[in-house]
N, C-alpha and C positions, 0 to 999 in steps of 0.2 A: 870213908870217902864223903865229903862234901856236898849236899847236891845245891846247883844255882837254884832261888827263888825264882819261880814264878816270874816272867813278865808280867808287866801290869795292862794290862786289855785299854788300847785307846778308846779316848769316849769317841763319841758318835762324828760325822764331819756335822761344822757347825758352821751358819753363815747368819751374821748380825746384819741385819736391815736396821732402815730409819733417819732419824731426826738428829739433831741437836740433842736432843735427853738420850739417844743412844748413841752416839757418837761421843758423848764424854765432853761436850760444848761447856765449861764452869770444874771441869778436872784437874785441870794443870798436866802438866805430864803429858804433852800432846807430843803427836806421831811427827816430827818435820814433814816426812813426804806425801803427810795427807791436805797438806795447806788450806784452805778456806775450809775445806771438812772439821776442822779442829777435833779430830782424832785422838783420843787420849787411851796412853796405857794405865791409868788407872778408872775408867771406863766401865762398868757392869759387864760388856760384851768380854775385852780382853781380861776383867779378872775372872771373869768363868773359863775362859779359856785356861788361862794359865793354872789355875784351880782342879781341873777336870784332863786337859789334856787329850783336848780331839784329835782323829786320825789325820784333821786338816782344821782351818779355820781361815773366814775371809770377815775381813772388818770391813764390810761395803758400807754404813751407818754416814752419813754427811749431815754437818750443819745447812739446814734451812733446808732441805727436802721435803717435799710436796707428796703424796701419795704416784703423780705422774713422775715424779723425778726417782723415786726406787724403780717402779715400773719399766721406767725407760733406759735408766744408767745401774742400777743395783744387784740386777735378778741375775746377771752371766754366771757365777759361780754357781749356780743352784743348778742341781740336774736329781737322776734316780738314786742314787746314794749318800743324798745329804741327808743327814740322822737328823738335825737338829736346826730349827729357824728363830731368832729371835725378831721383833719388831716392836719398835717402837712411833709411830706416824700418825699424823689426823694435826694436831696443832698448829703448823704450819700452814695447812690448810685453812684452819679459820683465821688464822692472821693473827698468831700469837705475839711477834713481834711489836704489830701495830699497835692491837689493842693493851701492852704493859707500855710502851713509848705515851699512847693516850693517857691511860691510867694516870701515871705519874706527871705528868705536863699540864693535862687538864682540868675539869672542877668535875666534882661529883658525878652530876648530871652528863658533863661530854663523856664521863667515862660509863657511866651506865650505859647510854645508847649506844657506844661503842660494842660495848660488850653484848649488849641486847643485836646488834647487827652482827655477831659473831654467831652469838646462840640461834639466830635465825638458820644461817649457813649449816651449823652443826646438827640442825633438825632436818633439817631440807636438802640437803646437796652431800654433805659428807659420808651419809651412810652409802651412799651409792659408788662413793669415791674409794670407800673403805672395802666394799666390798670386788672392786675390780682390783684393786691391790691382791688385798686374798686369794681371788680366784687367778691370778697369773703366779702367784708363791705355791698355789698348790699345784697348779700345770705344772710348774719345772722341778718341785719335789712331792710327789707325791706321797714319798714313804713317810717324810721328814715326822717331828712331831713340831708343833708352831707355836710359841710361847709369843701372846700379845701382851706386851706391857703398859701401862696405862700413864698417867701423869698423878704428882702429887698436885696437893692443897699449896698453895705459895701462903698461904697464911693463919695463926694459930689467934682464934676469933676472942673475944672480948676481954683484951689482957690490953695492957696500957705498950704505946708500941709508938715511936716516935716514926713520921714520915707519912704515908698514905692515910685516908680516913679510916672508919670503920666502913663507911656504907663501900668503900672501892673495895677494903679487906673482903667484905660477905658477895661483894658480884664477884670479883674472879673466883672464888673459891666454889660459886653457883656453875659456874661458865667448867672449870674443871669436874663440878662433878656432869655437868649434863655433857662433855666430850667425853666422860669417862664410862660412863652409862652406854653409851652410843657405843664405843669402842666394844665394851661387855657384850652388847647384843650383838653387834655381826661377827666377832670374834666366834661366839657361841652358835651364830649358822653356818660358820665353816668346820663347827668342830674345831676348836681351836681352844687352845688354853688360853685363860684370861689370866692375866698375872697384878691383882689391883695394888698399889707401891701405896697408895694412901694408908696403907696398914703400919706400913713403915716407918714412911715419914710422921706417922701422926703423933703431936708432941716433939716435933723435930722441924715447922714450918719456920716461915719468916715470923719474929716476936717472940717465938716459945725460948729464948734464950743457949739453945741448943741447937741453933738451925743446924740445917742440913743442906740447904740452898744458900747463894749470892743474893741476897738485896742488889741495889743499882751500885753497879761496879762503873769506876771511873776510865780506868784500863786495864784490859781492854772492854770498854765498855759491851761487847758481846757475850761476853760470864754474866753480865745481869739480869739475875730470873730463871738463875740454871743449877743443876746440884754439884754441888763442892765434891771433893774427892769421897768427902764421909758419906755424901748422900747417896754416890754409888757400889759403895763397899758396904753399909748399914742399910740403905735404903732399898736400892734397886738387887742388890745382887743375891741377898737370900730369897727376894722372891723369887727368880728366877732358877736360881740352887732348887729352890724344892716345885719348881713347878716341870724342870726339865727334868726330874728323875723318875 
């Protein structure tokens, strides 16, 4: 007599929060019915999904989400038996957008102070932003486990690299690490898993000739500055893999 195997035990119910870098915004492979979200099924979120096989999954993750815009539009799927949270947010917040449109448009200097009025915001205003995001993820699951995930480097520093300076290379790569730093520490006062991707990426930025990110994409010009399909299968999703287990 035969016996059936074992079922395989579903993983935990899983709900992706966030941005653009969690959304899969520079994936390809995007969801139709997530529209201006740019949703993509090859995404960090949906390949852990499909990799793991939770008892449920909700890809709430939208392009250009704000810390208030998970809060407000994100959080419905979360209750007392969500196993597992991903996030990705804070960027948007300091005007990641604005300050790469600067970067590449303007001279040195517009882009330093740009970025220096970001990294203001990021010292000053974002912790506090970050930290009422967390505390409303942990109201609606409390059991959950919370994997924060951070931003890579956009650039692989003193290697000869057609397009932005050197001095634009080393401020945004300044700018991501002090959002990334910031995310570390309130992550770490919710009790929350930090999940840093710059481990990843590194050796894998813009110029290291193996990127894992979009340079400026002409169409659709919203992929530029965002990670490739590689950068969330290589990049983002083993940190995740081993920080959810």
């Amino acid at each position: 007599m035969l016996l059936a195997a074992p079922a395989q035990a579903a993983g935990p119910a899983y709900v992706a929060l966030g941005d653009s870098y969690a959304a899969g915004n520079g994936a390809g492979n995007y969801i139709s019915s997530s529209g201006d979200c740019h949703r993509s099924n090859s995404a960090y979120p949906a390949l852990w999904a499909s990799a793991h096989s939770p008892s449920s999954f909700t890809f709430a993750a939208c392009s250009g989400a704000v810390t208030t815009d998970v809060i407000n539009n994100q959080l419905g799927s979360l209750n007392a038996s969500t196993g597992l949270v991903s996030i990705t947010v804070g960027g948007d917040d300091a005007g990641f957008s604005d300050v790469i449109t600067t970067c590449v448009t303007g001279s040195d200097d517009t882009c330093v102070s740009r970025v220096n009025t970001a990294e203001s915001y990021i010292t000053n205003t974002l912790p506090a932003r970050l930290d009422a995001v967390y505390n409303a993820v942990h109201s609606k699951a409390p059991a959950a486990k919370v994997v924060v995930l951070d931003y890579p480097h956009l650039y692989k520093l003193n290697t000869l690299c057609l397009g932005l300076s050197s001095t634009k290379h080393n401020k945004l790569n300044e700018a991501a690490d002090l959002i990334d730093s910031t995310i570390a520490a309130r992550a770490a006062a919710h009790g929350f898993t930090f999940g840093d991707v710059r481990t990843t990426f590194n050796g894998h930025e813009l110029c290291s000739g193996d990127d894992y990110l979009h340079s400026l994409v002409i169409s659709p010009t919203w992929e530029s500055y965002h990670p490739t399909a590689t950068g969330h299968s290589k990049g983002y999703l083993p940190v995740l893999t081993t920080d959810a287990s």
